[in-house]
N, C-alpha and C positions, 0 to 999 in steps of 0.2 A: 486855583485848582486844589483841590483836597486830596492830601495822600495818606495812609495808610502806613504807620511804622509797624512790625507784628513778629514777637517774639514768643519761640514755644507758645505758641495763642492756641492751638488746637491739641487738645490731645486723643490721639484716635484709640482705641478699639477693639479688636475681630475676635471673634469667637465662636464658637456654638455656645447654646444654651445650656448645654451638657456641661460645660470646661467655663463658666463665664471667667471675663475677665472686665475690671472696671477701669475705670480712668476718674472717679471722681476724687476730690483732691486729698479726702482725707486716710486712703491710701499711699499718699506720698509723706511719708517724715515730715513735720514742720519742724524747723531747727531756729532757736532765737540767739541774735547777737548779743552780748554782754551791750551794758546800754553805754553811752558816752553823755557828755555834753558839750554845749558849746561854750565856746573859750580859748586858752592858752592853756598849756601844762610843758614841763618835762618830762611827762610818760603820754606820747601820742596815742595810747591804747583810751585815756582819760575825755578825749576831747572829738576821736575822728571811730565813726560804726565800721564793722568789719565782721564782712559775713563771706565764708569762706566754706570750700568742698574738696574735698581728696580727689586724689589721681582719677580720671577720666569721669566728671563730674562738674556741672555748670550751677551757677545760681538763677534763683527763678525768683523773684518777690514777693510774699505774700502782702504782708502789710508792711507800713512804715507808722511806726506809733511815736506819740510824743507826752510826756508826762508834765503836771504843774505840779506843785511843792506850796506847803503853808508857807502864808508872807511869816511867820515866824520864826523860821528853819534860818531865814537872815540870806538864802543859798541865791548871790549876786544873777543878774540876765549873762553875766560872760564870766564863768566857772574861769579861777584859776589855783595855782599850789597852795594858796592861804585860805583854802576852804577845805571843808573836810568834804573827799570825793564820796564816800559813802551814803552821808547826809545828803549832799546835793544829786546827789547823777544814779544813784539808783531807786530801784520801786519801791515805798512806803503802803502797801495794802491799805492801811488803819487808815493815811490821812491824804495821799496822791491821787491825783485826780489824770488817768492816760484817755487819749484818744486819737482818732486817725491825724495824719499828718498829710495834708493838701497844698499846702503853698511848697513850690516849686518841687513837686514828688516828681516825677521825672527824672530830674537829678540823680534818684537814686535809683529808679527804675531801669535810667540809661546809660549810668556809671555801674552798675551791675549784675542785668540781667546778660547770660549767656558768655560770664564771666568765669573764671575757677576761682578768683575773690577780685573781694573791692574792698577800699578801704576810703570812705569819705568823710568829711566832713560833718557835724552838727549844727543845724539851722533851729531857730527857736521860732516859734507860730501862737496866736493868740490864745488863751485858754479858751474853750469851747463852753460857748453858751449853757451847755449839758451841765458842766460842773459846780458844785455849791461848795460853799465854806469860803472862806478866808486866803483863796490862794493867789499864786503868782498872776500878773496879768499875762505871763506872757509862758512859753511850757519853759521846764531848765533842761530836758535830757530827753535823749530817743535809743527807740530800739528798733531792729529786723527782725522781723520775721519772715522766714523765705525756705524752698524749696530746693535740694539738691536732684539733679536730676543727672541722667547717664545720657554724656555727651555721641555715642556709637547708635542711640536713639532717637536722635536729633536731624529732621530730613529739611535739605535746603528747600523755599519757595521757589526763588528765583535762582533756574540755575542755567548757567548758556548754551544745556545740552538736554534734551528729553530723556529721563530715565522712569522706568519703572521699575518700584522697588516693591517686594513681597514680604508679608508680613506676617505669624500665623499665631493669634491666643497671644496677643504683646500689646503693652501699648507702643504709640509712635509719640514725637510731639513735633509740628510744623515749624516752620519760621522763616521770617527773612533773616539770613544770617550778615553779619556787623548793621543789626538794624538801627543800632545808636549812631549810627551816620550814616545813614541809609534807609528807604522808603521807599514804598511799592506806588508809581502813577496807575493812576486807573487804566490808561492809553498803553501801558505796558504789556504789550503778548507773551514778554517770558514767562511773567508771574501768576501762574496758576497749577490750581491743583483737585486730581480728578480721586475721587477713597474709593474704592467698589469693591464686593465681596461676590464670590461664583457661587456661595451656596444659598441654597434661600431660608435655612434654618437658622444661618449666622444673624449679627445684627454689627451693626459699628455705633457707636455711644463717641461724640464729640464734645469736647467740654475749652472752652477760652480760659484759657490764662490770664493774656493778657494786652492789650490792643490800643492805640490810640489813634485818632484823626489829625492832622495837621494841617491846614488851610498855606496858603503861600499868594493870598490874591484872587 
């Protein structure tokens, strides 16, 4: 059966035409974490990403990025205190090569999204085909990019009781709440959700976050 994990995935809405209001993403702050790498340190700040929001406020993830470094920088596949963390674990413009981060993203999507922070670990992944020059085979450091969002605006999917909640020129944003252990069965009647608007000059604008499928058989 295939289920559905789904956090802040929708963002809703309502307005007139007069007052709009948007939901597309790049009205939310993007905030990036200081990058880490992977390794050892005695400064856990050097080694594990950490993306964090102030009182009444959750994380959302935009991207998870991973950078390569010239094989002449000498900057080892596992960063530790005998390297210079500058050279190794941060962005080089002139000679670094970043791109999306895919092998096991989840991790970081389900270790942080609907969080007030996280603080995890760095994973290294192949350098991508994309990149030219002389670099690492493998990336040395990652970064977050991700969204802080107001957790008072955040409405359960699946809740044990029917509520209708009103909303007026806001956005809202859905979700299954503890959806990193947790997922919506298709066969499930708690889980659903009905947006309508009484005026017919308003509009509701829907935009995904973020959503994944999971099979079990």
């Amino acid at each position: 059966m295939t289920k559905l994990n789904f956090l802040a995935i929708i963002c809703v809405s309502i307005g007139a035409f007069i007052a709009q209001v948007t939901c597309q993403p790049s009205n939310l702050q993007i905030i990036q974490s200081p990058s880490a790498c992977s390794g050892t340190s005695s400064d856990p700040d050097k080694v594990f990403v950490n993306a964090s929001c102030g009182n009444g406020h959750v994380v959302a993830i935009k991207h998870v990025t991973v950078g390569s470094k010239l094989q002449s920088t000498g900057c080892p596949r596992y960063y530790d205190d005998m390297h210079n963390f500058s050279v190794c674990c941060t962005y080089d413009q002139a000679n670094d090569c970043l791109f999306p981060f895919y092998f096991e993203t989840l991790t970081y999507h389900e270790g942080c999204n609907g969080r007030q922070n996280c603080y995890l670990g760095v994973q290294n992944q192949n350098t991508d085909a994309s990149c030219t020059g002389n670099l690492t085979t493998l990336s040395r450091y990652m970064f977050i990019d991700y969204y802080c969002i107001e957790d008072d605006k955040m409405l359960e999917l699946c809740s044990a009781t029917t509520s209708t909640i009103t909303r007026e020129n806001t956005t809202v944003y859905i979700w299954n709440k503890d959806f990193e252990v947790s997922s919506i069965s298709p066969s499930d009647p708690s889980c659903n959700c009905s947006v309508e608007i009484d005026n017919c000059d308003a509009y509701i604008d829907i935009y995904k976050m973020y959503s994944i499928l999971t099979g079990n058989g």
